[in-house]
N, CA, C and O atoms as a Tripos MOL2 file, in Angstrom:
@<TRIPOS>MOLECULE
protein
  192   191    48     0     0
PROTEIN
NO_CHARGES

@<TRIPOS>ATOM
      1 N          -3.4650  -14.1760    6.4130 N.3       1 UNK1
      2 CA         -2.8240  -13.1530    5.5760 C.3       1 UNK1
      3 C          -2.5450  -11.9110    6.4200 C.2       1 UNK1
      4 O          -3.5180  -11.6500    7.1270 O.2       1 UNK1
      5 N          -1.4240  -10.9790    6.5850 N.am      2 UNK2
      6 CA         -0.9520   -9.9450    6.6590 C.3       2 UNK2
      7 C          -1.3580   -8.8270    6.4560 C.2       2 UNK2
      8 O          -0.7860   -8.6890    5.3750 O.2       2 UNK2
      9 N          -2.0310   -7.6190    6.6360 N.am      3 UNK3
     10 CA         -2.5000   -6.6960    6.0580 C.3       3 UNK3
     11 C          -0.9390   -5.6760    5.9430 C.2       3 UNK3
     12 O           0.0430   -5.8900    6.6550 O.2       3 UNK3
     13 N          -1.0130   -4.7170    5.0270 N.am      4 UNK4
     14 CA          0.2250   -3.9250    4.7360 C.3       4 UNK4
     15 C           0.7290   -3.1470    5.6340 C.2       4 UNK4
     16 O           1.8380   -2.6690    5.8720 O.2       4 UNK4
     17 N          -0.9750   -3.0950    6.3800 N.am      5 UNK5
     18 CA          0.0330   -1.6780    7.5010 C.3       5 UNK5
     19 C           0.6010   -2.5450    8.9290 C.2       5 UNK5
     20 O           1.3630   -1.9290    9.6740 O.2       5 UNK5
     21 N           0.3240   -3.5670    9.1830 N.am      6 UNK6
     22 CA          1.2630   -4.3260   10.0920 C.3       6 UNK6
     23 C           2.7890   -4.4180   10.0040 C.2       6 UNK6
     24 O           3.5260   -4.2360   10.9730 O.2       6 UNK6
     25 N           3.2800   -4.7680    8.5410 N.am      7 UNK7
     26 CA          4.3910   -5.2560    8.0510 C.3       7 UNK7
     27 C           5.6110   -4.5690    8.8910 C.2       7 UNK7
     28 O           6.4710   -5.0610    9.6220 O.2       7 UNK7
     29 N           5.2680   -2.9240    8.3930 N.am      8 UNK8
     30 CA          5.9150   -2.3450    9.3790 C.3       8 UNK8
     31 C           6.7340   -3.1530   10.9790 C.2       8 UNK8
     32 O           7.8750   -3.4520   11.3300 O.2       8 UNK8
     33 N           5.2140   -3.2380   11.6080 N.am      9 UNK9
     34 CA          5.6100   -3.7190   12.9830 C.3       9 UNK9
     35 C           6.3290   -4.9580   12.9280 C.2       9 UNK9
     36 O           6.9860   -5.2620   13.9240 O.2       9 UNK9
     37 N           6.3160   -5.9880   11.6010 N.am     10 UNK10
     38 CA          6.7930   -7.0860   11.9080 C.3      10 UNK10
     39 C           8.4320   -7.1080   11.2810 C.2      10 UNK10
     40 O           9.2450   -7.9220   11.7220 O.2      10 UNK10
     41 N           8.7770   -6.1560   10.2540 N.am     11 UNK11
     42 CA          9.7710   -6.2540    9.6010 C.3      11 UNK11
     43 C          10.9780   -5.7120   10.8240 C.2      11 UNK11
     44 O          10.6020   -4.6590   11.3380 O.2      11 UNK11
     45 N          12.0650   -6.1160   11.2720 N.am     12 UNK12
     46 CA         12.5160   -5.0480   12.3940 C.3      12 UNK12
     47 C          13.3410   -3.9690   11.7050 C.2      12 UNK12
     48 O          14.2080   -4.1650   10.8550 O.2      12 UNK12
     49 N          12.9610   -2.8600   12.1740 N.am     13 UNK13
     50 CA         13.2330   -1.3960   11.9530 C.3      13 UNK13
     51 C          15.2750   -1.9300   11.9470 C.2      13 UNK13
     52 O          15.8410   -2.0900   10.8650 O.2      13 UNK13
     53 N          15.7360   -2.0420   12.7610 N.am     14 UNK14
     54 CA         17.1530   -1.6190   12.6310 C.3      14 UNK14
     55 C          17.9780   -2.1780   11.2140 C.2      14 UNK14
     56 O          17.8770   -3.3540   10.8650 O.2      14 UNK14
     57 N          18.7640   -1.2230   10.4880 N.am     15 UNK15
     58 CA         19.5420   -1.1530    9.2440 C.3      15 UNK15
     59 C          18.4490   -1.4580    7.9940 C.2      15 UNK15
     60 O          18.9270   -1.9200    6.9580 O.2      15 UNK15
     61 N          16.9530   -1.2070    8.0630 N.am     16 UNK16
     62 CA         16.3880   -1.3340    7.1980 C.3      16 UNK16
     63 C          15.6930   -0.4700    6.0380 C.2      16 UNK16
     64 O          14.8980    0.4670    6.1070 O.2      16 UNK16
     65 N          16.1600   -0.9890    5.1730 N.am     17 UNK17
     66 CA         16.1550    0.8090    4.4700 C.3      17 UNK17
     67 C          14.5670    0.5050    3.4180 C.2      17 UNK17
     68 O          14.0280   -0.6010    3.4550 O.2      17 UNK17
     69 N          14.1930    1.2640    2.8430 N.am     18 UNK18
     70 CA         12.9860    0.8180    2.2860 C.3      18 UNK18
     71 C          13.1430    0.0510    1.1280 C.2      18 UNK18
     72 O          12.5610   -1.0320    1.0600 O.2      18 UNK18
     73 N          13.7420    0.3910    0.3390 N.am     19 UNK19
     74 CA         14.4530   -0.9610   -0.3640 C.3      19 UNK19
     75 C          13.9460   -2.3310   -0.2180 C.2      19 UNK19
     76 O          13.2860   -2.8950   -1.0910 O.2      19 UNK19
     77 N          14.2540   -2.8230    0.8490 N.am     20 UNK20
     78 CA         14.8010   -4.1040    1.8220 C.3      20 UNK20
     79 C          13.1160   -4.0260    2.2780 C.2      20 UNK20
     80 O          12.3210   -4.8480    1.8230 O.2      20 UNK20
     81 N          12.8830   -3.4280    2.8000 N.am     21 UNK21
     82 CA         11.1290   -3.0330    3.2780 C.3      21 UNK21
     83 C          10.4210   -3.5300    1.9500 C.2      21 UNK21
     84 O           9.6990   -4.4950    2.1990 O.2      21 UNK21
     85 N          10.4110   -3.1890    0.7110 N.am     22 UNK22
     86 CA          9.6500   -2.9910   -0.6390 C.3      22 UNK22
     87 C           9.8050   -4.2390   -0.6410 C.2      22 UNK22
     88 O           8.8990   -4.9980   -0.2970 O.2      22 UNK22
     89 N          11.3160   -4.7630   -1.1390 N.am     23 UNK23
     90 CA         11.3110   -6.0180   -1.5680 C.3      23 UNK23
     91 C          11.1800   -7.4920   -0.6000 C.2      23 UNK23
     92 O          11.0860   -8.5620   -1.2010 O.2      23 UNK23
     93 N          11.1810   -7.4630    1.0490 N.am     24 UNK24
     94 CA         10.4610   -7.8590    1.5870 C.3      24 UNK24
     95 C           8.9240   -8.0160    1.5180 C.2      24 UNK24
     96 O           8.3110   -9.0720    1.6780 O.2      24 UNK24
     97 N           8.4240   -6.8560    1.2670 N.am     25 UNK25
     98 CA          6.7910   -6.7610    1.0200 C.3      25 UNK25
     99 C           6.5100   -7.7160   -0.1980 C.2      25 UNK25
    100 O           5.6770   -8.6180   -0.1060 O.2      25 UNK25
    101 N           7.2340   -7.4880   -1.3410 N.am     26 UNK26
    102 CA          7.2160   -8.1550   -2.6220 C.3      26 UNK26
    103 C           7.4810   -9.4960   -2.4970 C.2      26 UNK26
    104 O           6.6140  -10.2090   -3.0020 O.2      26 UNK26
    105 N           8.2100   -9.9450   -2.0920 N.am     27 UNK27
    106 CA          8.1770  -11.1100   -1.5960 C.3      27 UNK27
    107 C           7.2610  -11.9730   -0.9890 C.2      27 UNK27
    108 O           6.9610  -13.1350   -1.2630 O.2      27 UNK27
    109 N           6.8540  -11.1920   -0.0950 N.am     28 UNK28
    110 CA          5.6770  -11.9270    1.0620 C.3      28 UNK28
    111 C           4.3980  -12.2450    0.0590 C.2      28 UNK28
    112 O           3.8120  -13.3210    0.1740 O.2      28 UNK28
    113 N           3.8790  -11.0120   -1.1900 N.am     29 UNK29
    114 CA          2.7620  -10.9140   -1.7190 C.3      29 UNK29
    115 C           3.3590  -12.1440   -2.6720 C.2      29 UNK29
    116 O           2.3050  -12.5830   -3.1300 O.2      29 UNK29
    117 N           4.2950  -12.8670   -3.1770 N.am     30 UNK30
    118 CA          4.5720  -13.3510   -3.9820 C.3      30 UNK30
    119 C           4.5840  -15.0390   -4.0100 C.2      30 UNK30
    120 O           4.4790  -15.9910   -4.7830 O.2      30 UNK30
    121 N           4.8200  -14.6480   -2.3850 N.am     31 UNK31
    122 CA          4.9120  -16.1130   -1.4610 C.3      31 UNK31
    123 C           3.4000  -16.5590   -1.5600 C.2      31 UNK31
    124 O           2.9020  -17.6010   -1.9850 O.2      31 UNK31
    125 N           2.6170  -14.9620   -0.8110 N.am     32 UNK32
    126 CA          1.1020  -15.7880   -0.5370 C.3      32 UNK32
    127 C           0.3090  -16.3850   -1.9960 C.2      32 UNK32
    128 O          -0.2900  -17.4340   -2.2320 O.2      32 UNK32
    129 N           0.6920  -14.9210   -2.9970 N.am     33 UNK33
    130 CA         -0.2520  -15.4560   -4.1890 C.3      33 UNK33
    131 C           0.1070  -16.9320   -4.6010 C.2      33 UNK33
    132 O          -0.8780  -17.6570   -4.7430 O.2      33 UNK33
    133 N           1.2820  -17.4850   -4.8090 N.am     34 UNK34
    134 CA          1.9890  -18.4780   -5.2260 C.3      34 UNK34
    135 C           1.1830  -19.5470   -4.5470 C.2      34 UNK34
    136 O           0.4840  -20.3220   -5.1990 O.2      34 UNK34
    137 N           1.3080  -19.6070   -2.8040 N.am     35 UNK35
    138 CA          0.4570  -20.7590   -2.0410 C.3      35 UNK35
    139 C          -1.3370  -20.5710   -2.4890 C.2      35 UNK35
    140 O          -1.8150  -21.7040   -2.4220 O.2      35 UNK35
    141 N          -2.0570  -19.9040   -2.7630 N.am     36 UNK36
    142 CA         -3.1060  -19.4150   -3.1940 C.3      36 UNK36
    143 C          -3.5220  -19.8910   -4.3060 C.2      36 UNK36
    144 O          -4.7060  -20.0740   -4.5920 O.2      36 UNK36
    145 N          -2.4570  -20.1490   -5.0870 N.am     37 UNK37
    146 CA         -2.6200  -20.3140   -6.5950 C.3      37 UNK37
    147 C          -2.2200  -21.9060   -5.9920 C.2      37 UNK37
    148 O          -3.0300  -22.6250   -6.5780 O.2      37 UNK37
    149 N          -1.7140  -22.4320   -5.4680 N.am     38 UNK38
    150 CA         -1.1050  -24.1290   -5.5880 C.3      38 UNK38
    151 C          -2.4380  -24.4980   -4.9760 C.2      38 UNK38
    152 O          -3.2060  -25.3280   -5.4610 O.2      38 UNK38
    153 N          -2.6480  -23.7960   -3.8510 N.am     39 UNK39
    154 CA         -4.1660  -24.4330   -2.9830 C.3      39 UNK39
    155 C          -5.0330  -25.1810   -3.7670 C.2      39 UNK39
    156 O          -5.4370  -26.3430   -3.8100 O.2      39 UNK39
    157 N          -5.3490  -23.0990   -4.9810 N.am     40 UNK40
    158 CA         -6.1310  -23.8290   -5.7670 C.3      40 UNK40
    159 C          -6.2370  -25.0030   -6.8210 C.2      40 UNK40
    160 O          -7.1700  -25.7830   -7.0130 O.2      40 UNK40
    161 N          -5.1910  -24.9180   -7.3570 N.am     41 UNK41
    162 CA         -4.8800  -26.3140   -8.0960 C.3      41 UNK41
    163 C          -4.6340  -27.5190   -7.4520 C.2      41 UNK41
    164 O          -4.3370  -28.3560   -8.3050 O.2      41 UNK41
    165 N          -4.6250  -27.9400   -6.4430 N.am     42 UNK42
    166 CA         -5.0280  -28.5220   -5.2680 C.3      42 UNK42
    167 C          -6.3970  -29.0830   -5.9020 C.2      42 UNK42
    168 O          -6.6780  -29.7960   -6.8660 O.2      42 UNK42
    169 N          -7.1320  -28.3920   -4.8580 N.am     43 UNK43
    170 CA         -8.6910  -28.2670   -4.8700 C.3      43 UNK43
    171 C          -8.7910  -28.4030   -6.2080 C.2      43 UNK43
    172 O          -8.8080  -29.6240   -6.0500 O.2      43 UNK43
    173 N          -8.8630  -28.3010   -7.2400 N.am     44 UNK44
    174 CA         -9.1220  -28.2540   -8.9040 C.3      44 UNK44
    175 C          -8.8020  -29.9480   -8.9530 C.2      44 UNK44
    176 O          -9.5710  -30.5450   -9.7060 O.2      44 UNK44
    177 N          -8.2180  -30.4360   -8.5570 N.am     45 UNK45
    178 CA         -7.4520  -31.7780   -9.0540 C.3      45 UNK45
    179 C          -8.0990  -33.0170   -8.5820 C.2      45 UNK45
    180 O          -8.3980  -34.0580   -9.1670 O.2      45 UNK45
    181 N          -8.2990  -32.4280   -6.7730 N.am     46 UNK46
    182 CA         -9.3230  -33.6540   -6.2290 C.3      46 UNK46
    183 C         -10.6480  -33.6760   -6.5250 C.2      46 UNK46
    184 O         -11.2730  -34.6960   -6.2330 O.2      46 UNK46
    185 N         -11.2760  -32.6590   -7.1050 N.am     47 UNK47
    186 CA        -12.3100  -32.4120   -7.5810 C.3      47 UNK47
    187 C         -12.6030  -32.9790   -9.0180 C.2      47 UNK47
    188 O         -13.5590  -33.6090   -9.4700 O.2      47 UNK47
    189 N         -11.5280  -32.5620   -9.5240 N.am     48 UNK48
    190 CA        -11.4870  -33.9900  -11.1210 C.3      48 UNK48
    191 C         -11.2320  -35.1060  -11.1010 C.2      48 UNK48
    192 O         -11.2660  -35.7650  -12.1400 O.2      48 UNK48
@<TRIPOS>BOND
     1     1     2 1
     2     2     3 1
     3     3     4 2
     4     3     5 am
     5     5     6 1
     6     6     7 1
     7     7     8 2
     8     7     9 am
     9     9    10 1
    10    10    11 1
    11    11    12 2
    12    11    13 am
    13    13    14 1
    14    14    15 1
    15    15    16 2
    16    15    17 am
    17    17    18 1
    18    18    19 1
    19    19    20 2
    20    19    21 am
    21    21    22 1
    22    22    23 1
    23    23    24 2
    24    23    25 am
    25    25    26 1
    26    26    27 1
    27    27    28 2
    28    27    29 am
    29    29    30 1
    30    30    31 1
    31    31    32 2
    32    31    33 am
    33    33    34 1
    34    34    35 1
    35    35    36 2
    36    35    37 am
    37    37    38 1
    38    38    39 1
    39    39    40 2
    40    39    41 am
    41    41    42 1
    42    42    43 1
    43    43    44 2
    44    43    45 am
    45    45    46 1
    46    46    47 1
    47    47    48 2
    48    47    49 am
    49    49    50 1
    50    50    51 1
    51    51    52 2
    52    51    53 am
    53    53    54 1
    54    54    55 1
    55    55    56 2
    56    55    57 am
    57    57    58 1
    58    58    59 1
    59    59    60 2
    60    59    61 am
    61    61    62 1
    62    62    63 1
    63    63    64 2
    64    63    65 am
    65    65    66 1
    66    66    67 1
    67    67    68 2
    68    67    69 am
    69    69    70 1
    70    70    71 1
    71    71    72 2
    72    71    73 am
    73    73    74 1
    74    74    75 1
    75    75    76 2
    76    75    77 am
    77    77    78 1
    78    78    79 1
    79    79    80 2
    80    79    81 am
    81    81    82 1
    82    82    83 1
    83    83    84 2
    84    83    85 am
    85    85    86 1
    86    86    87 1
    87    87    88 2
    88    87    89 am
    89    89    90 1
    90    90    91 1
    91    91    92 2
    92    91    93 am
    93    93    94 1
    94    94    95 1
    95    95    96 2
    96    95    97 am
    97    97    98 1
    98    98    99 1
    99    99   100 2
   100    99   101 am
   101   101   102 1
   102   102   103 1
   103   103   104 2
   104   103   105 am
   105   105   106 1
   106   106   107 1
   107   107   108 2
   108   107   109 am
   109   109   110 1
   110   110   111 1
   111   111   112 2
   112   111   113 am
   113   113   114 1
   114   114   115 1
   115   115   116 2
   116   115   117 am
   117   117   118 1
   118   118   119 1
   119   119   120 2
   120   119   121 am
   121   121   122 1
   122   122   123 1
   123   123   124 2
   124   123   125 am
   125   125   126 1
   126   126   127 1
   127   127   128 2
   128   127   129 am
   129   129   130 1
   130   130   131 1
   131   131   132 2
   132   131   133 am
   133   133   134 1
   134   134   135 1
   135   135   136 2
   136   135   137 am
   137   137   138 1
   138   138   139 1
   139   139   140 2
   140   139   141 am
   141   141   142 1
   142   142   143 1
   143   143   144 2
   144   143   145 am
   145   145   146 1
   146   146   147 1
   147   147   148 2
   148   147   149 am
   149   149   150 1
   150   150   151 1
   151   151   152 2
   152   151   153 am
   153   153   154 1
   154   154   155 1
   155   155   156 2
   156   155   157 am
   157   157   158 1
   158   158   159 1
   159   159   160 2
   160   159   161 am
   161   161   162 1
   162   162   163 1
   163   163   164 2
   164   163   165 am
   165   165   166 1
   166   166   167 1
   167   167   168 2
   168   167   169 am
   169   169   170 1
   170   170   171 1
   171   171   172 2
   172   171   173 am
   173   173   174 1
   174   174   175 1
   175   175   176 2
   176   175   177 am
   177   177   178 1
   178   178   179 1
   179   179   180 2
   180   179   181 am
   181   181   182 1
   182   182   183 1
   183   183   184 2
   184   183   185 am
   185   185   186 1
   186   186   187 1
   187   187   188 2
   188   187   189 am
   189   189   190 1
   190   190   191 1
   191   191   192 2
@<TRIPOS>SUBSTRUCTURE
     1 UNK1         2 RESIDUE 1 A UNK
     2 UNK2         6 RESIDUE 1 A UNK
     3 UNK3        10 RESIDUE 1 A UNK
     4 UNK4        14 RESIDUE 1 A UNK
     5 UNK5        18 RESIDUE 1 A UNK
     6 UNK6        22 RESIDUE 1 A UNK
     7 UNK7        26 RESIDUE 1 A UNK
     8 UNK8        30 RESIDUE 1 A UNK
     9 UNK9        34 RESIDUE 1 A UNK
    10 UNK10       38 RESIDUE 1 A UNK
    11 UNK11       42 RESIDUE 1 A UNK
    12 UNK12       46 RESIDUE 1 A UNK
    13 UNK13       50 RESIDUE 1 A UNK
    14 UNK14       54 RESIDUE 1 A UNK
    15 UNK15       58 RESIDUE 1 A UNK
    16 UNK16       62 RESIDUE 1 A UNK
    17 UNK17       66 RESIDUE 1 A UNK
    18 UNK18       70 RESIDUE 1 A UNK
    19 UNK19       74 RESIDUE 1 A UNK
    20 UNK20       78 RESIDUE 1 A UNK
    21 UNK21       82 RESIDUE 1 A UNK
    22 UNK22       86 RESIDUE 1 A UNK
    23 UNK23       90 RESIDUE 1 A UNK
    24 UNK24       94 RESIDUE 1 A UNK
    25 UNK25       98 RESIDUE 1 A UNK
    26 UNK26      102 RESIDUE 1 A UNK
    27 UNK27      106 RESIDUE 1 A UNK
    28 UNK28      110 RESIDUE 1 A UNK
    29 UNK29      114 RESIDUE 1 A UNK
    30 UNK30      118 RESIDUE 1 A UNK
    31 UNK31      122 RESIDUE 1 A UNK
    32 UNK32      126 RESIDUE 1 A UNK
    33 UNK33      130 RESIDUE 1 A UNK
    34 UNK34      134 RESIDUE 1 A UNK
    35 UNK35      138 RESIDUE 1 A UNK
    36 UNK36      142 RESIDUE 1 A UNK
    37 UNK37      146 RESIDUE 1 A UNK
    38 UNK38      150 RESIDUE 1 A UNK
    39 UNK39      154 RESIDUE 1 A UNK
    40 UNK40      158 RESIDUE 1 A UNK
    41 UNK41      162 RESIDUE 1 A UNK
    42 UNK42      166 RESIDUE 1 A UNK
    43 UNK43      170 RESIDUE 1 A UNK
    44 UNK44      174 RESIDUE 1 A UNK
    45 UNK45      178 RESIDUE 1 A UNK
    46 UNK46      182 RESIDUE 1 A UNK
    47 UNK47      186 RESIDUE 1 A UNK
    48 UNK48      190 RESIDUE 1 A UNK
């Protein structure tokens, strides 16, 4: 996982307005919770 204050360094600075920054960020948190949440239902399933 990513911590927030990296993003910065990874998003590249040129024509990026914060906008595009926000909803990048939103995205990423949306991506991980999503894989997080499938993992767990994963794990929930082989376990039943």
């Amino acid at each position: 996982c990513i911590p927030p204050q990296s993003v910065g360094k990874i998003i590249p600075r040129a024509g990026l307005d914060s906008d595009a920054a926000r909803a990048a960020m939103s995205l990423h948190l949306t991506n991980s919770s999503e894989r997080v949440r499938h993992a767990h239902e994963e794990a929930e399933a082989q376990r039943g």
